[in-house]
TORSETI-975281 format. One record per atom (N, C-alpha, C): x, y, z negated; residue in three letters. Coordinates in steps of 0.1 Angstrom, whole numbers, plus 5000, padded with zeros to 4 digits. Layout:
N
XYZALA/...
//
This chain:
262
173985502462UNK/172685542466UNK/171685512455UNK/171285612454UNK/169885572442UNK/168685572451UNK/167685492448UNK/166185512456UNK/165185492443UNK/164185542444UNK/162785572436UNK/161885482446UNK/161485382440UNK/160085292446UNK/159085382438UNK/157585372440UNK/156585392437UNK/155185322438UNK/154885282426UNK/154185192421UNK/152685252421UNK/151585312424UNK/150585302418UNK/149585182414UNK/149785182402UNK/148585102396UNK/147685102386UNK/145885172391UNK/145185202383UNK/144185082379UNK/143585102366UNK/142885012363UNK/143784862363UNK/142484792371UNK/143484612369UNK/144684582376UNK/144884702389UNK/146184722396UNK/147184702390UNK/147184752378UNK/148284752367UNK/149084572365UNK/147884512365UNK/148684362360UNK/149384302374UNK/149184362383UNK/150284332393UNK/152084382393UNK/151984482381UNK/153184512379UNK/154584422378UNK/153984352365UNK/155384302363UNK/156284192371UNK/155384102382UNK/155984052389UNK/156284142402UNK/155684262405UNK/156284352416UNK/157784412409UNK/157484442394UNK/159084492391UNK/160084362390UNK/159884222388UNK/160884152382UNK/161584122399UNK/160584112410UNK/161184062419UNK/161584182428UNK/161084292430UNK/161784412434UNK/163284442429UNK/163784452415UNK/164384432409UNK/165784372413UNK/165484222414UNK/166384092413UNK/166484112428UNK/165884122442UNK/165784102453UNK/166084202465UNK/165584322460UNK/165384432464UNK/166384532469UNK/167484482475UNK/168584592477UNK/169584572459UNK/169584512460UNK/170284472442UNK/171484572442UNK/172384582449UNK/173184682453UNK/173284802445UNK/171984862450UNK/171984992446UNK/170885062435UNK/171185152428UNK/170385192415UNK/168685222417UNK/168185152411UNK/166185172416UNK/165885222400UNK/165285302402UNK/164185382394UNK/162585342401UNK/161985292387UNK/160485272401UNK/159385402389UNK/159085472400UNK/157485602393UNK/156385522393UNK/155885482382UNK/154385432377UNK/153085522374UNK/152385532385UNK/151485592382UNK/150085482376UNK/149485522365UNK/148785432361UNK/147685492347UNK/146885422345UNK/145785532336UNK/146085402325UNK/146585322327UNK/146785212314UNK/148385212305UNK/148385072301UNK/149885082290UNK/150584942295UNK/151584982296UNK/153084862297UNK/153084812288UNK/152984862272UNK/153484772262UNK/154884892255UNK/155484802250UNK/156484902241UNK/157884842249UNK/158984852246UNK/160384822254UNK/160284842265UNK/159584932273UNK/159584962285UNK/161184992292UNK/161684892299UNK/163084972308UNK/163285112309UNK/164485172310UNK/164285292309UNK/164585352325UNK/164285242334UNK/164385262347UNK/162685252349UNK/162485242340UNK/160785252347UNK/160085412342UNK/159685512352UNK/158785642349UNK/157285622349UNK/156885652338UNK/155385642337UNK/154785782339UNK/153985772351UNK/153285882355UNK/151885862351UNK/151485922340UNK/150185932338UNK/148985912345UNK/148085892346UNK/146585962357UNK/145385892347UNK/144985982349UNK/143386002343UNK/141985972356UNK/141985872362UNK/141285832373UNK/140285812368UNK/139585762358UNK/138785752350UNK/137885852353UNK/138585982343UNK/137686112347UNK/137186152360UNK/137786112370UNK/137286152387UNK/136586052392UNK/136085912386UNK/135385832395UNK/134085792388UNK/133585872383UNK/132185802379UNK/131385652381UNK/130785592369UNK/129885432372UNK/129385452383UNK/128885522391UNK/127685552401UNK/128985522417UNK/129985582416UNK/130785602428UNK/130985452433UNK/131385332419UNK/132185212425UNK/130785152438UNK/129885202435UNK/128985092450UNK/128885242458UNK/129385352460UNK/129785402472UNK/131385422479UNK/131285362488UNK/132685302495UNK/133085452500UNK/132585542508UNK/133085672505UNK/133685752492UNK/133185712482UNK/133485782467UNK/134585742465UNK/134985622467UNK/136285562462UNK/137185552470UNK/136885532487UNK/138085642495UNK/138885762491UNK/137785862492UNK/137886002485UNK/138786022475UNK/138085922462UNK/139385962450UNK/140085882444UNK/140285802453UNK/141085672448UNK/142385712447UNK/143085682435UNK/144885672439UNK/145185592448UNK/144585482454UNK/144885382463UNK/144085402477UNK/143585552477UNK/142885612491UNK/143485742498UNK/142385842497UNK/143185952502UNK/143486032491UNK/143485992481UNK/143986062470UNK/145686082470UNK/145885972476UNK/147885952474UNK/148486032477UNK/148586112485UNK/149686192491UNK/149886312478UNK/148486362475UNK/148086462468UNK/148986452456UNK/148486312449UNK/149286312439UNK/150886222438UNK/151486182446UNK/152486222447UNK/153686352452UNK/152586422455UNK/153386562454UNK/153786672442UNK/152786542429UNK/152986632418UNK/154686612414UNK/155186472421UNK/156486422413UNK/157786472420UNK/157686552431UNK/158486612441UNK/159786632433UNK/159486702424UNK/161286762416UNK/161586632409UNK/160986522402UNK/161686422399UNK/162286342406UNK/161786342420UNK/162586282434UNK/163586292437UNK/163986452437UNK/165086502443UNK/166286442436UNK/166186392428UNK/167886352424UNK/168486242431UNK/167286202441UNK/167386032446UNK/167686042461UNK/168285932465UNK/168585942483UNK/167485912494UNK/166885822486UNK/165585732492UNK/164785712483UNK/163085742492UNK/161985732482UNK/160885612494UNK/160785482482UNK/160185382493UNK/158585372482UNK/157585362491UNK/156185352489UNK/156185222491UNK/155285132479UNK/154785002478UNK/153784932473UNK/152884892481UNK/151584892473UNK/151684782462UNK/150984792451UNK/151284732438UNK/151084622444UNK/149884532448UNK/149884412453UNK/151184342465UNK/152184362462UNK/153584302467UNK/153984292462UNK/154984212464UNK/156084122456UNK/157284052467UNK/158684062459UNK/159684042473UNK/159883892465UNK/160183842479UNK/160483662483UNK/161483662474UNK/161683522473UNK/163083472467UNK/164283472477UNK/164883602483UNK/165883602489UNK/165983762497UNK/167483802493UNK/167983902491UNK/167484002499UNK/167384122499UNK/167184222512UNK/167884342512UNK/169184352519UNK/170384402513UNK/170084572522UNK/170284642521UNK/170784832523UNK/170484772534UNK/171484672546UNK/170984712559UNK/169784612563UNK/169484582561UNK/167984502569UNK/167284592560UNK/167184682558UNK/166184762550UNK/165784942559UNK/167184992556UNK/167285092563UNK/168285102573UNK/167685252577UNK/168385232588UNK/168985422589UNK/170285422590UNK/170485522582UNK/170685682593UNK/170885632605UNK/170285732613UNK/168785782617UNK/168085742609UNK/166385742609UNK/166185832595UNK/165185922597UNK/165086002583UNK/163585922574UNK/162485862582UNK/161585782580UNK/161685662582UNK/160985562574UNK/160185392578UNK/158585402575UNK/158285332583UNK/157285272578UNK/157285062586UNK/156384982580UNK/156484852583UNK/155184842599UNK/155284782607UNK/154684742618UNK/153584632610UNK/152384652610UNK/151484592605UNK/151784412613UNK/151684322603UNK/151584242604UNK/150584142613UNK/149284232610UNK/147884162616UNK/147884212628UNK/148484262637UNK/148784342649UNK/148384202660UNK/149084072661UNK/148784022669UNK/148083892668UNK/147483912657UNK/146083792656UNK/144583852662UNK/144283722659UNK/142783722665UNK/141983812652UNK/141783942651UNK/141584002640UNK/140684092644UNK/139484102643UNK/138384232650UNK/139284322649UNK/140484392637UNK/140984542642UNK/141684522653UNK/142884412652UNK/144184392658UNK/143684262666UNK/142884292676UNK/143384152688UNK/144084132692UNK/144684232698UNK/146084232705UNK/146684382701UNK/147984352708UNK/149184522710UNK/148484622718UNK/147484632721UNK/146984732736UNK/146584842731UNK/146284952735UNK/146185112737UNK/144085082730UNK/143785002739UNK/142385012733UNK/142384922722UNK/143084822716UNK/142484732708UNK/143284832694UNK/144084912693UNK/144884952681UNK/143985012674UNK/144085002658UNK/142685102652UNK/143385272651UNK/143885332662UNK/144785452655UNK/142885552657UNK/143185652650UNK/141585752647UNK/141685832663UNK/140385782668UNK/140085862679UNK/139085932680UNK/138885992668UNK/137586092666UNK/138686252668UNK/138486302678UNK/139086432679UNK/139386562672UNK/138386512664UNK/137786602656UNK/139286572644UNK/139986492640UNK/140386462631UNK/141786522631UNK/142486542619UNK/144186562625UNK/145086472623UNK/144386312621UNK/144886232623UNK/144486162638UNK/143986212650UNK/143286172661UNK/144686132667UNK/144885982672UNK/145785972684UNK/145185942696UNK/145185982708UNK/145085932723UNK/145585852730UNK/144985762733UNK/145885672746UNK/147385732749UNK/146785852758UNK/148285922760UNK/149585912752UNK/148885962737UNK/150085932725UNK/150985852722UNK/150585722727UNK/150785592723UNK/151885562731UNK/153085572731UNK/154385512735UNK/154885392734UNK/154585322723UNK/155485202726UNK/154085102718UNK/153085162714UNK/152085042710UNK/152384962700UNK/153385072689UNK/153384982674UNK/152285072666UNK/151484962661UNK/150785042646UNK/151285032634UNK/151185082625UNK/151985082613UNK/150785052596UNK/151684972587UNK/150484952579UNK/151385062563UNK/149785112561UNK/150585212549UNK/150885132539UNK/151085002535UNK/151084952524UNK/152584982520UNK/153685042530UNK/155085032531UNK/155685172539UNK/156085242533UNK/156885362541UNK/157585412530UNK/158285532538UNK/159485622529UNK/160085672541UNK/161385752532UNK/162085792537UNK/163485892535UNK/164185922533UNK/164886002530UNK/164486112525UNK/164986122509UNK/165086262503UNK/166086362510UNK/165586462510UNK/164086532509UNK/163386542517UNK/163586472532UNK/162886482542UNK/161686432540UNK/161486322532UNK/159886272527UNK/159386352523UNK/159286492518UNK/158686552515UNK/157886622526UNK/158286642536UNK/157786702547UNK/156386612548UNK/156786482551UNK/155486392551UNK/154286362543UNK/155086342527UNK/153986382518UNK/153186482520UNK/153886612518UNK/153486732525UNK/151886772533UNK/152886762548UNK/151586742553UNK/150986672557UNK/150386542551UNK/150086442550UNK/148486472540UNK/149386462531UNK/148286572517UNK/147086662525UNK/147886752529UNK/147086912536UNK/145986852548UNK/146886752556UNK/145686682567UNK/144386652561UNK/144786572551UNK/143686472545UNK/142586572537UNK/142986722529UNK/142286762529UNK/141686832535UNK/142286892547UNK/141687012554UNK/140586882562UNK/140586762565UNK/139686692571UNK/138686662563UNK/138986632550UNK/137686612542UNK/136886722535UNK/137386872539UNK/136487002534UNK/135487022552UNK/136186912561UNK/134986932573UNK/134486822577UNK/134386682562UNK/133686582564UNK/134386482571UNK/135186482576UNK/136386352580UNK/136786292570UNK/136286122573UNK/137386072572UNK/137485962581UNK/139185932582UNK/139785862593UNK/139385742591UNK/139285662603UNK/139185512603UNK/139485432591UNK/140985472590UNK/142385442583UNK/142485462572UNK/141385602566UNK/141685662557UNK/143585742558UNK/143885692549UNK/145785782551UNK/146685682554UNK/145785572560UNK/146985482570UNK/146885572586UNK/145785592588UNK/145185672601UNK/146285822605UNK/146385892593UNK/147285962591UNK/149085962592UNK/148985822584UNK/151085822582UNK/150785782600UNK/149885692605UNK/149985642624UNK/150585782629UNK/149485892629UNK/149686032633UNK/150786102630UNK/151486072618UNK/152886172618UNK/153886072622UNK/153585962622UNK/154985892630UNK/155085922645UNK/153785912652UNK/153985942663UNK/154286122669UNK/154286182661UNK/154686352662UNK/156386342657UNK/157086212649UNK/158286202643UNK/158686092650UNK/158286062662UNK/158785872663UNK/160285872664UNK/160985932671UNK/162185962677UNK/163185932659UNK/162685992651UNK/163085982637UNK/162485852626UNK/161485772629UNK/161285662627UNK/161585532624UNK/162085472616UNK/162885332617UNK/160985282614UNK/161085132619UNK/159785072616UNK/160484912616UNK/159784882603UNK/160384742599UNK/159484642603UNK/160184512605UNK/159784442608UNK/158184352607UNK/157384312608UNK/156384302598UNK/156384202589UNK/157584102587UNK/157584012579UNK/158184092564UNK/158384242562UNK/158384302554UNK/157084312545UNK/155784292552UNK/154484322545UNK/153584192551UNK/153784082549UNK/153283932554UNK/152283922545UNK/151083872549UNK/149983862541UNK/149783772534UNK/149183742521UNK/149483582517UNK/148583532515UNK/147683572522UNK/146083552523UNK/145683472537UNK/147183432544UNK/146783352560UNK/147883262554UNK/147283142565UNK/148483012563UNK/149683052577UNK/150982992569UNK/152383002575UNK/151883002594UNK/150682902600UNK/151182862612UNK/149982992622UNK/149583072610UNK/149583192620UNK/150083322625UNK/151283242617UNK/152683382618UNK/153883302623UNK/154983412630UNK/156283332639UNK/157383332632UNK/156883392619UNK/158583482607UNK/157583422592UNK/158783432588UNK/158583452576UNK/159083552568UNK/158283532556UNK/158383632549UNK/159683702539UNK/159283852540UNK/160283862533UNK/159983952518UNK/158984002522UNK/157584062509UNK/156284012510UNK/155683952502UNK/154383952504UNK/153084072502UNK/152584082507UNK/151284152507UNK/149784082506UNK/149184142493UNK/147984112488UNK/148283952488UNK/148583842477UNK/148883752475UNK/147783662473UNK/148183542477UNK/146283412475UNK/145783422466UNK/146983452450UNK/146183452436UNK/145683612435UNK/145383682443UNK/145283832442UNK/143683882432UNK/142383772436UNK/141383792431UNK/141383722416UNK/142283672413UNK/142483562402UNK/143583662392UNK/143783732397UNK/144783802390UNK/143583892382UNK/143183982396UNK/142384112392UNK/141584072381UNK/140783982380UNK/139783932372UNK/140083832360UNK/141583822357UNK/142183792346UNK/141683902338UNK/
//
């Protein structure tokens, strides 16, 4: 099995790399052959592995001084907003040689302990995404598991809108983590992409931004769905005694502000 991880990291994002590749790497399904796509407007340095793809972006040119104090501007064109789908659709044919293609946001990093093919996937499932972790704290989004407390987009107008009705089993899902089987991820990239624009040429956007979105195609795909655990994307920004698991990736880490601003 080969699988392609996918890294965006623009700007200071970037210095979250090398501990996302050393422990992804060593930890990550070790088993089997990983190629990780770097999308990034900066530089690695020279001896770069030759299992690492450096995907260019010029994000620079699309976000003007003026945008960073409007929080819409930087939704809009962020690689780390609704920009993603879009530009991972440029990399489609370099995918295809791979069995599995897993999304990870740069600020993660896997624990010191293994996470082998099966506690990962699940091989009658053509998608994953992870079950948000903050789901059952005392959290203004996530107070509880309920139909009204979930943030899925209930603006109807949206084509990321879910309804009460929709809601079957009352998991939310956090975008920091998904994939899925080549080539079937492409369907999702896909139209994933096309939602996000056709809603922001009529002024939408989702709660969620393109977390709002992957909620909406899982539940039109649930049947085809694997959803991981949430100790897959554990936050490292809460202490141990307000979680029941531990971790098995972290997400957004305590040194995370201390990093950026190195």
């Amino acid at each position: 099995m080969k699988i392609a991880v996918n890294f965006i990291g623009t700007g200071n994002y970037l210095k979250f790399f090398p501990k996302y590749y050393e422990t992804f790497m060593e930890y990550f399904i070790p088993e089997c052959e990983k190629d990780f796509f770097v999308f990034t407007d900066g530089e690695l340095g020279d001896d770069i592995p030759e299992n690492i793809k450096i995907i260019p972006v010029t994000e620079e040119n699309e976000i003007q001084k003026e945008d960073y104090n409007n929080w819409e501007s930087i939704t809009i064109k962020s690689m780390g907003g609704l920009k993603r789908y879009e530009q991972i659709k440029k990399i489609k044919q370099q995918l295809s040689s791979y069995d599995w293609y897993v999304y990870l946001d740069a600020d993660m990093y896997c624990c010191s302990q293994t996470i082998s093919y099966k506690d990962f996937f699940d091989d009658t499932k053509n998608f994953f995404a992870v079950q948000h972790p903050c789901q059952n704290l005392d959290m203004c989004k996530f107070t509880s598991p309920t139909k009204e407390s979930l943030p899925f987009e209930r603006n109807k107008e949206s084509l990321s809108y879910v309804s009460y009705e929709d809601q079957v089993d009352d998991i939310y899902v956090q975008g920091c983590l998904w994939g899925g089987k080549i080539p079937k991820i492409f369907d999702l990239i896909d139209t994933l992409s096309d939602r996000i624009v056709d809603d922001l040429n009529r002024g939408i956007i989702s709660i969620a931004r393109d977390e709002s979105h992957l909620n909406r195609y899982r539940i039109d795909h649930i049947e085809d769905f694997h959803v991981l655990h949430p100790s897959f994307a554990k936050p490292g920004d809460y202490s141990s005694d307000q979680f029941t698991f531990d971790a098995r990736i972290i997400h957004s880490p305590l040194d995370k502000k201390k990093i950026l601003n190195s």
